[in-house]
C-alpha positions in Angstrom: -15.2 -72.1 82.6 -13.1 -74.7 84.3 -9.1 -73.8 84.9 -6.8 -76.7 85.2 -4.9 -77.1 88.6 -1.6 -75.8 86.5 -4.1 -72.5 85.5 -5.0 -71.7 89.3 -1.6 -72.2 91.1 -0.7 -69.5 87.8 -3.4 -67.4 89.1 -2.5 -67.6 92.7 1.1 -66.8 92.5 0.3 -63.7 90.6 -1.5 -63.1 93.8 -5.1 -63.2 92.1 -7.9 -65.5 92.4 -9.6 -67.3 90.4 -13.0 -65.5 90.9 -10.8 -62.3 90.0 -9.7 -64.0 86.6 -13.5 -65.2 86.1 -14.9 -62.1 86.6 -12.5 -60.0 84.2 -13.0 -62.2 81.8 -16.7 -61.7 81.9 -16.2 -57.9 81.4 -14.3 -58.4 78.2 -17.8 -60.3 77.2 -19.9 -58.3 78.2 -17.8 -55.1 77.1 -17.3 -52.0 78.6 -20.0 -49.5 78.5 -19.4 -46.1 76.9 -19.6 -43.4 79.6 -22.6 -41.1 79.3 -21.5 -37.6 79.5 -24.5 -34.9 80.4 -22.2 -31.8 79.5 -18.9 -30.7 78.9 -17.6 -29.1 82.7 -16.7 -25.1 81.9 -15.8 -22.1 84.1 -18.4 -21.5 86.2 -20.1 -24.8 85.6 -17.8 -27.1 87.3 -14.5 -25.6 87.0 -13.2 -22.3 89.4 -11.5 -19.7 88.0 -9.6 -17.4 90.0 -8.5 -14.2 89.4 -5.2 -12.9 91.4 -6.1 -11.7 94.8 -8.1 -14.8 94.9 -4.7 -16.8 94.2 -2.7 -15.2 96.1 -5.2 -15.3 99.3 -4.9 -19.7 98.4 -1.4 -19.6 98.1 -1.4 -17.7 101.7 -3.9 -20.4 102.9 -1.6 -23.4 101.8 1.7 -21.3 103.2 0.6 -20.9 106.7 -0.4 -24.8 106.8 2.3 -26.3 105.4 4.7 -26.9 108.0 1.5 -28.5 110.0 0.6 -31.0 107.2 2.4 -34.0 106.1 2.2 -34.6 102.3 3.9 -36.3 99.8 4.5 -35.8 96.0 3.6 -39.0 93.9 4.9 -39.0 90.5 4.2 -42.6 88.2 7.6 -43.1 86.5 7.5 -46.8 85.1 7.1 -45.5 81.2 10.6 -46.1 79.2 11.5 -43.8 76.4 10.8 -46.2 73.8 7.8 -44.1 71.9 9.7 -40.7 72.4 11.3 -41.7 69.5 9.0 -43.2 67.3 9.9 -41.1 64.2 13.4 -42.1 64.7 12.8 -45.9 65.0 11.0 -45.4 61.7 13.7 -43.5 60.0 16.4 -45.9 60.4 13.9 -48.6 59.4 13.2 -47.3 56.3 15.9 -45.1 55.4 18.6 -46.0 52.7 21.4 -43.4 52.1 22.3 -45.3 49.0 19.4 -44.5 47.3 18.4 -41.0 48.4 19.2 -37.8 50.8 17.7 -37.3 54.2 15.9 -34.3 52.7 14.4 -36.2 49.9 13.3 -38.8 52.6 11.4 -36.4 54.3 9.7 -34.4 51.7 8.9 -37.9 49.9 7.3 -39.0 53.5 6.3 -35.4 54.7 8.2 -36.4 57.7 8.1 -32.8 59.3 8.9 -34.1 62.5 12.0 -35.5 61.5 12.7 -32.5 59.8 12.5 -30.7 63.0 14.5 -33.0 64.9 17.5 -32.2 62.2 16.9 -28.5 63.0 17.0 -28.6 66.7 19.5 -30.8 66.8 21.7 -28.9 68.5 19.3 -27.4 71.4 18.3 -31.0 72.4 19.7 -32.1 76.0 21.9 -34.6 74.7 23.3 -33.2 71.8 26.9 -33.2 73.2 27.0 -36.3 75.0 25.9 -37.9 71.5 28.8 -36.0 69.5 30.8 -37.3 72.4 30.1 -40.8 71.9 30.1 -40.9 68.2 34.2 -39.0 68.3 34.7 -42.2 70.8 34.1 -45.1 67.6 34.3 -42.3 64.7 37.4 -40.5 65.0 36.5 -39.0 61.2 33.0 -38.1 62.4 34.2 -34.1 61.2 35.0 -35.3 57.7 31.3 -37.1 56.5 28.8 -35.4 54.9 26.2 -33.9 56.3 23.5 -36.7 55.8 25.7 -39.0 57.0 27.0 -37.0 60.5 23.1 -36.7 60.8 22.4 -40.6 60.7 25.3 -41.6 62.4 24.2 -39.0 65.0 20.8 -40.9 65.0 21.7 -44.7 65.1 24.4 -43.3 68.4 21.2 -42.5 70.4 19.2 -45.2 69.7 22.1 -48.5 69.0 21.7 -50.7 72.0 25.1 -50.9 72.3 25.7 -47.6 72.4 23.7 -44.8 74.1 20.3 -46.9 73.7 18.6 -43.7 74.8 14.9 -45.7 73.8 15.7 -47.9 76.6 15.8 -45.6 79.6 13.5 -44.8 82.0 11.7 -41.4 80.4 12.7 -40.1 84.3 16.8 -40.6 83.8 16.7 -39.6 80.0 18.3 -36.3 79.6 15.8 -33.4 79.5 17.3 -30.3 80.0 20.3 -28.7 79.0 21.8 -25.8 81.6 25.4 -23.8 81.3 27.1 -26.6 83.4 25.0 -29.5 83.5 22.2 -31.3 81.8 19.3 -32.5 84.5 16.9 -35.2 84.3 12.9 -35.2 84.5 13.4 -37.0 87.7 16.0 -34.7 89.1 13.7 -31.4 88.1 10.8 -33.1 90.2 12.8 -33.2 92.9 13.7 -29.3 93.0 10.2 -28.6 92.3 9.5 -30.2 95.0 11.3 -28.6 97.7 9.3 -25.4 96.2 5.9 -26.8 97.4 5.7 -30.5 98.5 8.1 -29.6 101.4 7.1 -29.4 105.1 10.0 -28.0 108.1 12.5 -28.3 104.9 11.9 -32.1 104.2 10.3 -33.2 100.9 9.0 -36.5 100.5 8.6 -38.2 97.2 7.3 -41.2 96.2 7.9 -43.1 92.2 6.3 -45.3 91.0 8.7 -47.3 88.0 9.7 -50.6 86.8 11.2 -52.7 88.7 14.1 -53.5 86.7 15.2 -49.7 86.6 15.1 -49.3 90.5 19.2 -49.6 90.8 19.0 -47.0 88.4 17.0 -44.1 90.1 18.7 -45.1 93.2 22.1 -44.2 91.2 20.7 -41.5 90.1 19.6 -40.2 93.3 22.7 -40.7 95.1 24.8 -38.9 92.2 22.8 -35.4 92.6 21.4 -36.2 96.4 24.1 -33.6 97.8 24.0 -31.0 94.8 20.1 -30.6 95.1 20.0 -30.8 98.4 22.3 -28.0 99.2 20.7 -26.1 95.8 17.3 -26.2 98.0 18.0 -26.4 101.6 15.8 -29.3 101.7 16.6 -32.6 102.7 14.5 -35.7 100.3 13.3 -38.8 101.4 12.8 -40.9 97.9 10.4 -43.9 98.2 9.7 -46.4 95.1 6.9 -48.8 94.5 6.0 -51.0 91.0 2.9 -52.1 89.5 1.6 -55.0 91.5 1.6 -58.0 89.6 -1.7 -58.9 91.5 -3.5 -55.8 89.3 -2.0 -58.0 86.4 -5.5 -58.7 83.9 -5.8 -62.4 82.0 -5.4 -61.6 78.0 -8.2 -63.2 75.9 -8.6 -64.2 72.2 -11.1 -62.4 69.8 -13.6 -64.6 71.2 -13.2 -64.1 74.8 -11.8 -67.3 75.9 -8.4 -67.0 77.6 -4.7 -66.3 75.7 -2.3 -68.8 76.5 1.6 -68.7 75.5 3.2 -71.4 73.1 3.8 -73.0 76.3 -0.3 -73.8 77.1 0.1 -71.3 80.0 -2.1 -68.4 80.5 -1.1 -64.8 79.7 -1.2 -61.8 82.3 -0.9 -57.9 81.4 -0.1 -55.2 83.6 -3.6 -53.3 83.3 -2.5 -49.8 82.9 -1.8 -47.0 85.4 -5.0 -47.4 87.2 -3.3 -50.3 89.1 -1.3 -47.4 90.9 -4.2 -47.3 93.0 -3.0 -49.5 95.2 0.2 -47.9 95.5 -1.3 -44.8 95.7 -3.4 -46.1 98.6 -0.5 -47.1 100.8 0.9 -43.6 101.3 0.2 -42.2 104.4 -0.2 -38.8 104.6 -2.5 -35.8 104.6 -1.7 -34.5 100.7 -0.5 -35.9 98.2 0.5 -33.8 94.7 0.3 -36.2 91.6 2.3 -34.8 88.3 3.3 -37.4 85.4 7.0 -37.9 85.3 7.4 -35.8 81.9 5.5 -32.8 83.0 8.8 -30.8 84.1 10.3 -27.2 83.2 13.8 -25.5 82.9 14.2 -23.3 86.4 13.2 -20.2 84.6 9.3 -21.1 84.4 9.2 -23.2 87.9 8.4 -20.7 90.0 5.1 -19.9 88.0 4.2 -23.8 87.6 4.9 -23.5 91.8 2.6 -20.9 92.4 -0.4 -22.8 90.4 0.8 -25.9 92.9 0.2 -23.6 95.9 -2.8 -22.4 94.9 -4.3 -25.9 94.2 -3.2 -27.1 97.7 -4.8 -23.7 99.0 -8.0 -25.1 97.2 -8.2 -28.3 99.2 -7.1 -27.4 102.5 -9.6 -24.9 102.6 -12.3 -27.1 101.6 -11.0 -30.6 104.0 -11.0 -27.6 106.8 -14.5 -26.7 105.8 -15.9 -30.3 105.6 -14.3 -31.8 108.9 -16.1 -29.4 110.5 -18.9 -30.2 109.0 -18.8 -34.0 109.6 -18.1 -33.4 113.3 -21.3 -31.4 113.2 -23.0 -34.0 111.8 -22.0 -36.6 114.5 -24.0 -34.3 117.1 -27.8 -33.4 117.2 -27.9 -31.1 114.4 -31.1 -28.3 113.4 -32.6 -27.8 109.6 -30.3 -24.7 109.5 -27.4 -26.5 109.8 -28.6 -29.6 107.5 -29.2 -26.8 104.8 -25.9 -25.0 105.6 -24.1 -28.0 105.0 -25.9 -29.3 102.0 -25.3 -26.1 100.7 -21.6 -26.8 101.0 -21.7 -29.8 99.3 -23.7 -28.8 96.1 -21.4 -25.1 95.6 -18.1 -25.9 96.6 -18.1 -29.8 96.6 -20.2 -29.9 93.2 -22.5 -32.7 94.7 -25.7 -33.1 92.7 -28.6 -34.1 95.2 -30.5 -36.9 95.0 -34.7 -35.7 93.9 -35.7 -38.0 97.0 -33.3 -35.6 99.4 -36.1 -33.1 100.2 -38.5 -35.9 101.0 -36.5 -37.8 104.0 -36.2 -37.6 107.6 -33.6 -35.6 109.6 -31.8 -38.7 110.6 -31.6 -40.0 106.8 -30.3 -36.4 105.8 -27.5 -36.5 108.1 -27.1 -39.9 106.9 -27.2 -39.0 103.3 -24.8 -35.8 104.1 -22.2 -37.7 106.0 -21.6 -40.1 103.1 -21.0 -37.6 100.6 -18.5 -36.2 103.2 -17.0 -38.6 104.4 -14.4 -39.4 101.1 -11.4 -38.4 99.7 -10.9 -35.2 97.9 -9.4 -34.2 94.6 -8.7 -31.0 93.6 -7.5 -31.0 90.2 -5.8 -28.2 87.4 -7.2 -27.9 84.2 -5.9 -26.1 81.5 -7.8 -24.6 78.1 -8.0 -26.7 75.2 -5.0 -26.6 72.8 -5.5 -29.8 70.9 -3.9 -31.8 72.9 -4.6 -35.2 72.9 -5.6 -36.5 77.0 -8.7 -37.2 79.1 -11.2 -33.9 80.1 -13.3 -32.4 82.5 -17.1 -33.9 82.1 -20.5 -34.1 84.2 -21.4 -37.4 83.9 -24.2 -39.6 84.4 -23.9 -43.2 85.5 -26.1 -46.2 85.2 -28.0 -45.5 88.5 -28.9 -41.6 87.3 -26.3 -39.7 89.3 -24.6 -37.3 88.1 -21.0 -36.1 88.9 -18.2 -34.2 88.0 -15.2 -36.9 86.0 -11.9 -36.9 84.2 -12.9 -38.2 81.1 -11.1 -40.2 78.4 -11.6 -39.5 74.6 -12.0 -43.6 74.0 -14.2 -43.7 77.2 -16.6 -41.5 74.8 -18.8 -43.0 71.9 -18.0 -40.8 69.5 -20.5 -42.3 67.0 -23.5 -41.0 69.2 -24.2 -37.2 67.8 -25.2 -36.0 70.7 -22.2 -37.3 72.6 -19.7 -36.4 70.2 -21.1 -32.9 70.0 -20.6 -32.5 74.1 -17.4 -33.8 73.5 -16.5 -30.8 71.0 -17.7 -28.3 73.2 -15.3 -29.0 75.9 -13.4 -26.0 76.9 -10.4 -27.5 78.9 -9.0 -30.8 79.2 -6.4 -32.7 82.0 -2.8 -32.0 82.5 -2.7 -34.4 86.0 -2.2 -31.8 88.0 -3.8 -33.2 91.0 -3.8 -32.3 95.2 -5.6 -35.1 97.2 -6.5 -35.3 100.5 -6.9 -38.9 101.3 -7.9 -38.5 105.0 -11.2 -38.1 107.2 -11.8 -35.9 109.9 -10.6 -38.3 112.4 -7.3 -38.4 110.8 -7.8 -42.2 109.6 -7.1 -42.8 105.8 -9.6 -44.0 103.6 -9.2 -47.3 101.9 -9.2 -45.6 98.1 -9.9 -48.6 96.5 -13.5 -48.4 97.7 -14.0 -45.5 95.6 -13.3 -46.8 92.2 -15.8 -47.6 89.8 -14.9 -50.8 88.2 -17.1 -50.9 85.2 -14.9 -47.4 83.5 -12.2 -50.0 82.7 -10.3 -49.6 79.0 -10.1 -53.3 76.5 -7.3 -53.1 73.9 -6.2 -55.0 71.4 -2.6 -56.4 71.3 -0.5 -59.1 69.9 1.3 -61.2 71.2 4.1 -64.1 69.1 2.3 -62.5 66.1 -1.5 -63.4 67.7 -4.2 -61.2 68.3 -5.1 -60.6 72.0 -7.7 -58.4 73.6 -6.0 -56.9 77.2 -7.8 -55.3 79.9 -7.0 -52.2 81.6 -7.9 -51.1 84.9 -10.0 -47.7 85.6 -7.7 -45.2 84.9 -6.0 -43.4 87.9 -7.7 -40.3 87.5 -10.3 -41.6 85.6 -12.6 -44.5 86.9 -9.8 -44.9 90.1 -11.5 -41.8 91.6 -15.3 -41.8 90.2 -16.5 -41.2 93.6 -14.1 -39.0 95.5 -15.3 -35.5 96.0 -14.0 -33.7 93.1 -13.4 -29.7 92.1 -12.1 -28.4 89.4 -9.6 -25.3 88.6 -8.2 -23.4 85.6 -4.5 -23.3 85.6 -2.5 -21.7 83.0 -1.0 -23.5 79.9 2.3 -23.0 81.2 1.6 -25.7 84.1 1.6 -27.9 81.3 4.7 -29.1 79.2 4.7 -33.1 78.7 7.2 -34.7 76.1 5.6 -37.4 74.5 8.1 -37.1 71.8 12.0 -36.4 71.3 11.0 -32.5 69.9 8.8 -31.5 72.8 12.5 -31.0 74.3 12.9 -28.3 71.9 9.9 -26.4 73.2 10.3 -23.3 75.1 9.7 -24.3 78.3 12.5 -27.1 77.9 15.2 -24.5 76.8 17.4 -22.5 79.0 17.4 -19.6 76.2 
């Protein structure tokens, strides 16, 4: 495929190369293989389950450490609002008061979660600020009827000229409602935060969002900086990063040759939050806690959601303490007691599955073989039980070149038409809430380079449009799915309760979004 000079100074300012752009667009032809799952992970087969002297013996582990440690809580925050309120977007689309009530709209739809929005109306975050804003242009807002207070109330939160509530970040949209103020997601992360990603009273937290809404975050921050950090005795240091547009992918047409614009130049896509990677790999640090942006309680359930934090960085420090040892070990002359010792490690706490030819080599190729499966980062991750909901899974897998290993799995990662896969799939127990503790360090203290543990060929293809065209887009490994293949990886049941997204407007009614 030859590019035109106009095509590679494109690809070059993006900060990507040509051989970059050749190669992803050989992976759209060639496709993305399904991944090959070899069982569904469970307790006691892959994932820990702890009972509570265990926990509290973790959480002990992870207090007495943690002004010694330097860590850092990560949270990806580009998403806006937008599909929060799908449902609504839809309503006012298709809704026409003159021709029948909001009920009849529903029942004729089965719209229940519009009906529910109607009933909680009241209870969501924003509720007054919308009244508010509606009295402001509406001064007869108290004299309509109630279908019409109910639209009006609807077209305030989402008019761009008004509240335009679609358009926010999903970290500065309202999200919880207390007695005398209403708190962001991004303001809750940060008093969870001083709870357990504090060290000597500082917290450190790192965002990734869009770059467009940094001057908003920073507004943010400044507004409740003083408020929070008297609330916690804890002082923050907020750091921001964005997508990289180098970790942009080329779009193609149905047939795999590139997309270009109405202009004849060729289209990029950000590739999905596996780019954050690279962000990810820039901190430097000895833990770092990863929890989406939405994933947030009211103060009433944080300290439960802390203590399942604690105990997962209990989890990894006692396992990095366990495993620098053993690497130092290794770097010395070492006996088959201590080879076995630490392979034992490895294959009960570290869930390594052995290579069949392990047995059959020499003591210097052991300690060869042992060091490498050492020597990488560590993930320590919380899995909940299955509820339904939809989001990748806990899965031993087997790659192309026979190993097997514990993964986060995505549903589309999984081909679903293969009986035998789909029925694995069905027997999972748990799945991920990204409720993640890394260590990202080796025994030496020097950070690992974490993009040399991806695995490149779990990437996601998608189809889009683009100016009313088809497009296929390319998305990178996802960031705790192919991003991490080959880290060390252990798995823990947490309790539902560590898990509360709000993928849409309602989820704000749910319990553990409500003061009462």
């Amino acid at each position: 495929m030859n590019f035109t000079q106009n095509d590679i100074n494109q690809i070059e300012k993006k900060g990507l190369t040509v051989e970059k752009v050749l190669t992803q667009i050989a992976l759209f032809k060639k496709g993305v293989p399904f991944i090959n799952l070899k069982s569904a992970a469970t307790i006691d087969n892959g994932i820990l389950c702890f009972n509570d002297t265990q926990t509290d013996e973790l959480i002990n582990t992870f207090e007495t450490n943690r002004d010694t440690i330097s860590m850092v809580k990560f949270v990806p925050a580009s998403g806006a609002a937008t599909r929060m309120f799908k449902t609504l977007f839809t309503f006012l689309k298709e809704y026409n008061p003159n021709k029948q009530s909001i009920n009849s709209y529903i029942n004729k739809n089965d719209v229940k979660e519009l009906s529910l929005f109607f009933v909680g109306l009241e209870k969501l975050p924003f509720f007054e600020d919308v009244v508010t804003q509606i009295h402001k242009v509406h001064s007869n807002y108290n004299n309509l009827s109630f279908d019409e207070q109910r639209l009006l109330f609807v077209k305030t939160m989402m008019d761009e000229n008004l509240l335009n509530y679609s358009s926010f970040p999903k970290g500065l949209l309202p999200f919880h409602r207390y007695k005398e103020y209403t708190s962001t997601a991004f303001e809750e992360h940060l008093f969870e935060a001083a709870e357990y990603a504090s060290s000597n009273n500082e917290a450190n937290l790192h965002f990734t969002i869009s770059e467009k809404h940094e001057h908003k975050f920073d507004e943010e921050f400044k507004y409740i900086e003083e408020d929070v950090e008297e609330k916690t005795q804890t002082t923050f240091n907020i750091s921001f990063s964005y997508q990289k547009h180098a970790t942009d992918t080329v779009a193609v047409t149905k047939t795999n040759e590139p997309f270009r614009d109405e202009n004849g130049l060729l289209v990029f896509r950000p590739s999905g939050h596996g780019a954050l990677i690279e962000n990810l790999n820039e901190i430097d640090v000895d833990i770092i806690f990863i929890k989406n942006i939405d994933n947030v309680v009211v103060n009433k359930y944080k300290s439960e959601v802390v203590k399942y934090k604690k105990m997962l960085a209990g989890v990894i420090l006692e396992l990095q303490n366990q495993a620098f040892k053993y690497e130092e070990t290794l770097d010395y002359e070492i006996s088959d007691e201590q080879l076995t010792e630490i392979a034992d490690f490895l294959s009960k706490k570290m869930n390594v599955v052995f290579d069949k030819e392990y047995e059959n080599m020499s003591l210097h190729d052991k300690k060869v073989y042992l060091k490498n499966k050492l020597n990488r980062p560590i993930r320590v991750c919380g899995m909940v039980k299955n509820e339904g909901e939809p989001g990748g899974g806990p899965f031993w897998v087997k790659d192309k070149n026979g190993d097997i290993s514990l993964q986060i799995v995505e549903s589309a990662q999984i081909d679903i038409k293969n009986p035998e896969q789909n029925a694995i799939l069905k027997n999972a127990t748990h799945f991920n809430p990204v409720d993640i503790v890394c260590s990202v360090k080796n025994y030496k203290g020097e950070k690992f380079d974490l993009t040399k543990y991806v695995d490149y060929n779990t990437a996601f293809i998608t189809s889009k449009t683009k100016s009313g065209k088809d497009l296929k887009a390319l998305e990178r490994p996802g960031l705790w799915n192919g991003s991490m293949a080959f880290w060390n990886t252990i798995f823990v049941e947490v309790p539902l309760i560590t898990f509360n997204p709000v993928k849409t407007v309602n989820d704000l009614l749910k319990g553990p979004h409500q003061i009462t």
